[in-house]
C-alpha positions in Angstrom: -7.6 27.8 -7.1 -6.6 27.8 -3.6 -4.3 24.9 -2.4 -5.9 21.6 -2.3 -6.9 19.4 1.3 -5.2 15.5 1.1 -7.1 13.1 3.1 -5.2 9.8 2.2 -7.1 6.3 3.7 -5.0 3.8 4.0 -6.0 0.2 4.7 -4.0 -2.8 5.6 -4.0 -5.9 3.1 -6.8 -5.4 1.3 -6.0 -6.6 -2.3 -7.8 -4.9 -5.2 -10.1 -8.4 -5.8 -12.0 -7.9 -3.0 -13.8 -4.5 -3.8 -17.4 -4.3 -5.9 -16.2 -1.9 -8.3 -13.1 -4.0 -9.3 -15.9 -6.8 -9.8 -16.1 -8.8 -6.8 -20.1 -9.0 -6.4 -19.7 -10.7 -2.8 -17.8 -7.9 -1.2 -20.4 -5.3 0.3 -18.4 -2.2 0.0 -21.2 0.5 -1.5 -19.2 3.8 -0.2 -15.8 2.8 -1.6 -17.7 2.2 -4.7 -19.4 5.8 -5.3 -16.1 7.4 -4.6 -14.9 5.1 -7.3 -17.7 6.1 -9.5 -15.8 9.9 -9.0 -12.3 9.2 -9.3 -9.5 8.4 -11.1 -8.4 4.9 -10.4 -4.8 3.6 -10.9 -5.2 0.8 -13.0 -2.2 -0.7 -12.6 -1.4 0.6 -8.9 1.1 -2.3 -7.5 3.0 -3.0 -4.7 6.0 -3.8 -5.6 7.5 -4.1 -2.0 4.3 -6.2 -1.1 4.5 -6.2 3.3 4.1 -4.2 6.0 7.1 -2.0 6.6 9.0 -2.0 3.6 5.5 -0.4 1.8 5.2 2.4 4.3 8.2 3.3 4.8 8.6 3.7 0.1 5.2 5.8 0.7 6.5 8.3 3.4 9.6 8.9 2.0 9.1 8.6 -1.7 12.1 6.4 -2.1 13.0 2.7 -2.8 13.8 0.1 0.1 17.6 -0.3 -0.9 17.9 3.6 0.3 16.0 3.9 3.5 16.9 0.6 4.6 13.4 -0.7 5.5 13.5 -4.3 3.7 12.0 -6.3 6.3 9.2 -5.8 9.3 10.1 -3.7 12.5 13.4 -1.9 11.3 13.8 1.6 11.9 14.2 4.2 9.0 17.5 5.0 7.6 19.5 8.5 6.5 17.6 11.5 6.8 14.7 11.5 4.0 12.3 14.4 3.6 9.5 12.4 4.6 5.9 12.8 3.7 4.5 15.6 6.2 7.8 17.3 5.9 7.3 17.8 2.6 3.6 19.3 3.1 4.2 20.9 6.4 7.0 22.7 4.5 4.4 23.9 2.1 2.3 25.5 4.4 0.1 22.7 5.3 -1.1 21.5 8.9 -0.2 17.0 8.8 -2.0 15.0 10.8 -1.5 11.2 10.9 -4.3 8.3 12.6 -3.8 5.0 13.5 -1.1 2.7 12.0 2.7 3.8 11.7 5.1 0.6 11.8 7.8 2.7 10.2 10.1 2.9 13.9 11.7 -0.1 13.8 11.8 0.7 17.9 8.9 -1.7 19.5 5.1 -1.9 18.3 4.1 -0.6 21.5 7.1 2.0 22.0 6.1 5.4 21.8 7.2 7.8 18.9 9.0 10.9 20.0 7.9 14.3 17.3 11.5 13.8 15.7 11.1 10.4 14.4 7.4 11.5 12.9 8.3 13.1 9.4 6.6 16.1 9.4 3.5 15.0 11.0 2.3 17.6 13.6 -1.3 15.8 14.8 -0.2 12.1 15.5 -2.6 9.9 17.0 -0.4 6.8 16.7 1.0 3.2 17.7 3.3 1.3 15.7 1.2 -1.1 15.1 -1.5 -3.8 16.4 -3.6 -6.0 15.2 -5.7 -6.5 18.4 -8.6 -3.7 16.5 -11.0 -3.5 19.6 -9.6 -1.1 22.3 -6.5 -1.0 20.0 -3.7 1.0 22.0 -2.4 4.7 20.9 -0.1 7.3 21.9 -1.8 11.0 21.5 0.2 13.1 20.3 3.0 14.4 22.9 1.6 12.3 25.5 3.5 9.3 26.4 0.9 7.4 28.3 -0.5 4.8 26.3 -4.4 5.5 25.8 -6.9 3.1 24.0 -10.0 3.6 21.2 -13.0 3.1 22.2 -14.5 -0.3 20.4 -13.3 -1.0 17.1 -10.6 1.4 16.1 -11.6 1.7 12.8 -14.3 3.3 14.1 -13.3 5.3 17.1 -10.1 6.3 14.5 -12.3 7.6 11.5 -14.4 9.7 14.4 -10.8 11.5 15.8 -10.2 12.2 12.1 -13.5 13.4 11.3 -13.0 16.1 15.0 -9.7 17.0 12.9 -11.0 17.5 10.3 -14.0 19.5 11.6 -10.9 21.7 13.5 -9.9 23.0 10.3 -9.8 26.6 9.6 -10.3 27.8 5.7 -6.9 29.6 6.4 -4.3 26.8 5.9 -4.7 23.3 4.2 -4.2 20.2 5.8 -3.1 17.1 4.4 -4.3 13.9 6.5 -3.7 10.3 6.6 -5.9 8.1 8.1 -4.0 4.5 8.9 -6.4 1.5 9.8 -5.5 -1.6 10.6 -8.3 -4.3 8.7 -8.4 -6.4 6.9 -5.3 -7.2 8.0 -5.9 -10.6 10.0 -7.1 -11.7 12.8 -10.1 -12.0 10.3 -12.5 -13.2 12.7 -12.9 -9.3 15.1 -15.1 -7.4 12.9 -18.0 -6.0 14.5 -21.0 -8.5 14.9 -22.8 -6.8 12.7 -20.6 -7.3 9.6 -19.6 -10.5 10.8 -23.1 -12.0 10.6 -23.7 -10.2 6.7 -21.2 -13.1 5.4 -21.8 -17.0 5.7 -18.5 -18.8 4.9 -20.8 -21.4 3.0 -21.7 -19.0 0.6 -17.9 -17.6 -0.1 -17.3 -18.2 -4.1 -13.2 -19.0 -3.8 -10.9 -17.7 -6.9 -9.9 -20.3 -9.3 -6.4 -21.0 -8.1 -7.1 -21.8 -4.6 -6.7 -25.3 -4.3 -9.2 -27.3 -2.9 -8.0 -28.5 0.0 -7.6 -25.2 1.8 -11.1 -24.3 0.4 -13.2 -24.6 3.9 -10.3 -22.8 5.8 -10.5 -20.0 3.1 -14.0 -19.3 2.8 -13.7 -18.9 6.7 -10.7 -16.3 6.4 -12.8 -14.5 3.5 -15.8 -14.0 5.7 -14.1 -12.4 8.4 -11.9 -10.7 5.6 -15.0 -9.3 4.1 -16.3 -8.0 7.3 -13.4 -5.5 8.3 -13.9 -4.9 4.2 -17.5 -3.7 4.9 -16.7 -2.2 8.4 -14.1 0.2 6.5 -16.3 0.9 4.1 -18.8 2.2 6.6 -16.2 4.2 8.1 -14.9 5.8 4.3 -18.9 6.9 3.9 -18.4 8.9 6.8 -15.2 10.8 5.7 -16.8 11.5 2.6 -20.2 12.4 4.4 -18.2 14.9 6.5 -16.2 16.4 3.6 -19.5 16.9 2.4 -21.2 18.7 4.7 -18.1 21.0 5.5 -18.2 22.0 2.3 -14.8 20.1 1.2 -15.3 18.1 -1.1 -14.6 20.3 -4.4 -11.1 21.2 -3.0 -9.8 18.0 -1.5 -7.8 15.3 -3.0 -9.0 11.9 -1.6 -7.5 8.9 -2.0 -8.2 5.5 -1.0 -5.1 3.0 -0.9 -4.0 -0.5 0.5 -0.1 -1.0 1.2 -0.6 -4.6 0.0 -3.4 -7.8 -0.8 -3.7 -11.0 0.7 -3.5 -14.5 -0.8 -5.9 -15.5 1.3 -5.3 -19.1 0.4 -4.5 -18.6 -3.8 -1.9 -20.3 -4.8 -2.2 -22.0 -2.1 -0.5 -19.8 0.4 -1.6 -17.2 2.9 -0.8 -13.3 3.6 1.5 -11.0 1.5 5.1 -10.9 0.4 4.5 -13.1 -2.7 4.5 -11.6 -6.3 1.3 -13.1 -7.2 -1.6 -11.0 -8.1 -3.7 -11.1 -5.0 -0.5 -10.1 -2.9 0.7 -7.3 -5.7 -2.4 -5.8 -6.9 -3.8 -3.2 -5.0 -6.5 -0.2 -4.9 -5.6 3.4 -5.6 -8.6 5.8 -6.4 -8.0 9.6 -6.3 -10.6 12.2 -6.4 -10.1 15.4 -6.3 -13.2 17.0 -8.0 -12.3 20.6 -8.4 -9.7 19.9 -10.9 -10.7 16.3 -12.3 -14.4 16.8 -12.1 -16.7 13.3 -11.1 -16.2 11.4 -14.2 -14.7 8.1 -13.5 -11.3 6.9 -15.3 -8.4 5.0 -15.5 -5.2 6.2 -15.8 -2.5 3.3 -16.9 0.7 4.5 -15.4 2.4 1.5 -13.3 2.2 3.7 -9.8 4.0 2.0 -6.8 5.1 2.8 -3.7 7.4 5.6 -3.9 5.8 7.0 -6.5 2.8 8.1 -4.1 4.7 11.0 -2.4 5.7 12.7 -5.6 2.5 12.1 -7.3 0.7 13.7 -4.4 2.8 16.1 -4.2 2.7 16.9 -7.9 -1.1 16.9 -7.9 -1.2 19.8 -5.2 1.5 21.7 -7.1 3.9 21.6 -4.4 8.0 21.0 -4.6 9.1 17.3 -4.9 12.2 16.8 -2.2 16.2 16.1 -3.5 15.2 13.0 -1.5 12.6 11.0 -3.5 13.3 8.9 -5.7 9.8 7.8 -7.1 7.8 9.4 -10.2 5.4 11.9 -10.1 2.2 10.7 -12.3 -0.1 13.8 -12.1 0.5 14.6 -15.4 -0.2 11.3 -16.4 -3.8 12.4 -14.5 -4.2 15.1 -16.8 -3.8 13.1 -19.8 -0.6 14.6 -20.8 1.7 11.0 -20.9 5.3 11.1 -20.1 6.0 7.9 -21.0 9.4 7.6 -22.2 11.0 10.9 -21.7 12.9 11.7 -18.8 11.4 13.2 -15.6 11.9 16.7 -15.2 14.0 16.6 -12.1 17.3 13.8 -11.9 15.5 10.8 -10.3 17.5 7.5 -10.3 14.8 5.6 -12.4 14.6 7.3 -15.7 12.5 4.4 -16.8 9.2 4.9 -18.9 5.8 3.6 -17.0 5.5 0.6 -18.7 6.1 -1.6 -15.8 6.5 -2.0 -11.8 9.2 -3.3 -10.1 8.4 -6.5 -7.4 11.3 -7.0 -4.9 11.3 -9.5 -1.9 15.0 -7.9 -0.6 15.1 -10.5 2.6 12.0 -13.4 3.0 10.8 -13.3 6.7 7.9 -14.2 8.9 4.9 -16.3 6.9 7.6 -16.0 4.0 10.8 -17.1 5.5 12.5 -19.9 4.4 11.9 -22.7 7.0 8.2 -22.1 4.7 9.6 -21.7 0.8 10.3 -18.1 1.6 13.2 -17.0 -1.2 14.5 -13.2 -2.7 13.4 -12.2 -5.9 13.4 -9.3 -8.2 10.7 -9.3 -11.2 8.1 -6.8 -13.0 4.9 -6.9 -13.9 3.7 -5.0 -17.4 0.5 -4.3 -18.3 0.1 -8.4 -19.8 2.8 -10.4 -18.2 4.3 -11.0 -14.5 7.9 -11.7 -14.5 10.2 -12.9 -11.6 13.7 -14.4 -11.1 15.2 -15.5 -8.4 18.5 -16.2 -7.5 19.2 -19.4 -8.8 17.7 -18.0 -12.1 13.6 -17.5 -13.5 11.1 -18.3 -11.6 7.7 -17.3 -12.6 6.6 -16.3 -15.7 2.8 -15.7 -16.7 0.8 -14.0 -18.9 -2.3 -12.7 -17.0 -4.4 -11.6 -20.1 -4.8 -15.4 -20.9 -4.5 -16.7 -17.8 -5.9 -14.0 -15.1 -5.5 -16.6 -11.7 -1.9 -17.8 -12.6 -2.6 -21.0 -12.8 -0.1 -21.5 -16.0 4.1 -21.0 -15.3 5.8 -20.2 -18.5 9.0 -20.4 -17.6 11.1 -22.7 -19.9 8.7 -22.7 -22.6 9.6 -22.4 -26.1 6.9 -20.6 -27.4 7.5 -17.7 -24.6 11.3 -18.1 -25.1 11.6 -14.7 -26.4 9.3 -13.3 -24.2 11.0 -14.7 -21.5 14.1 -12.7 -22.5 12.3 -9.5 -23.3 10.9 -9.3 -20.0 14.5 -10.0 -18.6 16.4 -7.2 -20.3 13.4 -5.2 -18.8 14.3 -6.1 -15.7 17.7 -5.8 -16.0 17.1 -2.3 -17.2 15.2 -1.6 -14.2 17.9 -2.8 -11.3 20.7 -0.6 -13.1 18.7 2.2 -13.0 18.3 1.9 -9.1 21.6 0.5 -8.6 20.0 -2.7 -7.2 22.7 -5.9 -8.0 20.1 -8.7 -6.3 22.3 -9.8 -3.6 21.3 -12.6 -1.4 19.0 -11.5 1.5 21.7 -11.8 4.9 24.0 -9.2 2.6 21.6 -6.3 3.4 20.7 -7.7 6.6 24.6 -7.5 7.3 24.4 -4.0 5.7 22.5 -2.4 8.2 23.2 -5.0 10.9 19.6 -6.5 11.9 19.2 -9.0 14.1 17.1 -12.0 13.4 16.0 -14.8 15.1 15.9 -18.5 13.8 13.6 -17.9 10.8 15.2 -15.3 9.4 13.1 -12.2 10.9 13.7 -9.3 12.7 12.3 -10.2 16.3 9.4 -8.3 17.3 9.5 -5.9 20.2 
């Protein structure tokens, strides 16, 4: 079998509740679901580094924040990893990236020079923005700023699809496709998804409490929109794989970099260790080798554990550099669970549980607002978390699936409690991670922050 095609769509805060086939029955999202009705899904896919920047920058390097130095918003990358396209582009492969970087750390509207890209030959990029009609963009080695044409989701998923249609059957590619949505502003969807919710008939999650209820079922309408608007646009990848003739020999994967509270718990956005803010899509098809049959794989996959997976599933070298797991033979049913990875890796854990970090809190999580560090897991039953001043949050989401219940000091979860913090434990030796307060790694790499505690935006 000849080397497999990646085309990796990535979406911005879209937590795993609000997709049909992880049971949401409000959410119209029909495409995303066939291609879950084909693919393996990560049941337990978190993320454990659950913002922006920090996320991206584990997923394009395969390593954990601590080492590249991305542990809050707008910083740049640190050391010299093998990052993502590298890695694929080493392998023979043509790399294209679409849309959303936020990895620079050098301005959101600053363009990116072909050094700074990782590997990534076709780049069609802007740091980021969350203005999605006539979004701005850099092509390629051009450094005047251009714009998409209407909703960039759109206009984006059309300059893949070209790429993709440019494709010769002599080389792979491997492509990721970066949108912005959900991501707020909720309310700039196109019309037509926007009118297909009415915030009246929103059903709200147990634990949001009821006096943000009428704010909320207005962010979830618009949320929903840019949820169906993607949706449209991952229909039409999967429509042009199709009729190329792709499909059999292409991994696809569909992915979020974190949720959204979206007013559970009574809070807003990302950053948080709950489950809307944690929990997070991961479906991987890749038909010539896993066939259409759908299932679940239980391995605790997070964010640098993406680029050796992916990497593993195409057969391809895993850089010196990474430091996450490769799970594809955890896809073909052969477990590694508690035997040692095949290559020195600084986590020699077993996969039965994903590390949650908040290194520095900033921005809708800084401290003027409750912001606070933590380090905690979450195994297949029970979320865990500790802060500095001691445990925090302790919660067993079989019983109680909204969180509503802390455990924390209970005596009939006391040695629970202490099981899950010798896990933890475990788990920051293993990475070298000693939980320091938040300004140490700030003073580490020298960041400047402003009043709240974050990194100013440029």
């Amino acid at each position: 079998m000849s080397r497999p095609n990646v085309v990796f769509l990535l979406t911005d805060q879209w937590r795993l509740q609000a997709l049909g086939y992880a049971g949401n029955a409000q959410v119209q999202t029909p495409h995303i679901d066939r291609l879950a009705s084909e693919s393996i899904s990560f049941k337990h896919a978190i993320s454990g580094y659950s913002v922006c920047c920090p996320w991206r920058a584990s997923f394009l390097t395969g390593q954990y924040p601590l080492t590249h130095g991305v542990i809050v918003n707008d910083v740049p990358i640190s050391g010299e990893p093998v990052g993502l396209g590298d890695a694929f582009k080493s392998a023979g492969y043509n790399t294209a990236y679409i849309g959303k970087w936020h990895v620079d750390g050098r301005g959101r509207s600053s363009y990116i020079p072909p050094e700074r890209r990782l590997g990534f030959d076709y780049f069609k990029v802007l740091e980021c923005s969350h203005d999605y009609n006539e979004s701005a963009y850099y092509d390629n080695d051009d450094e005047t700023m251009r714009f998409w044409d209407g909703y960039d989701v759109f206009a984006q998923t059309a300059d893949a699809r070209r790429y993709i249609e440019s494709q010769s059957s002599e080389k792979p590619f491997m492509l990721v496709l970066s949108w912005g949505p959900p991501h707020n502003p909720y309310e700039t969807a196109p019309q037509e998804y926007r009118e297909r919710y009415n915030p009246q008939d929103i059903a709200l999650r147990p634990n949001v409490p009821p006096e943000m209820a009428e704010e909320a079922r207005e962010w979830l309408a618009g949320y929903y929109a840019h949820c169906s608007a993607i949706d449209k646009a991952v229909g039409d990848i999967t429509a042009t794989l199709d009729e190329l003739g792709l499909s059999e020999n292409t991994v696809l994967v569909f992915a979020s970099d974190h949720g959204d509270m979206l007013g559970s718990q009574g809070t807003v956005r990302k950053q948080k260790p709950w489950e809307e803010s944690i929990r997070v899509p991961f479906l991987l098809r890749y038909l010539a080798r896993y066939g259409r049959e759908p299932r679940e794989v239980e391995a605790f996959l997070n964010a640098h554990d993406i680029m050796p997976t992916l990497l593993g599933v195409c057969g391809l070298a895993i850089p010196g550099s990474v430091e996450g797991r490769d799970f594809s033979h955890e896809i073909e049913g052969e477990s590694t669970s508690g035997e040692p990875p095949p290559r020195p890796y600084k986590n020699a854990r077993d996969s039965e549980a994903a590390l949650l970090a908040c290194f520095h809190p900033f921005g809708e999580w800084s401290r003027p607002v409750g912001g606070r560090e933590y380090r905690g897991i979450r195994t297949a039953r029970y979320t865990y978390c500790r802060t500095l001043d001691g445990p925090w949050l302790l919660y067993n989401n079989d019983a109680d699936p909204y969180q509503l219940r802390n455990l924390v000091g209970k005596a009939d979860y006391a040695e629970t409690e202490a099981d899950l913090e010798a896990l933890l434990q475990r788990e920051l030796v293993a990475i070298g991670d000693e939980f320091l307060d938040g300004m140490s790694y700030i003073n580490r790499w020298g960041y400047p922050l402003d009043d709240t505690g974050t990194v100013p935006i440029r």
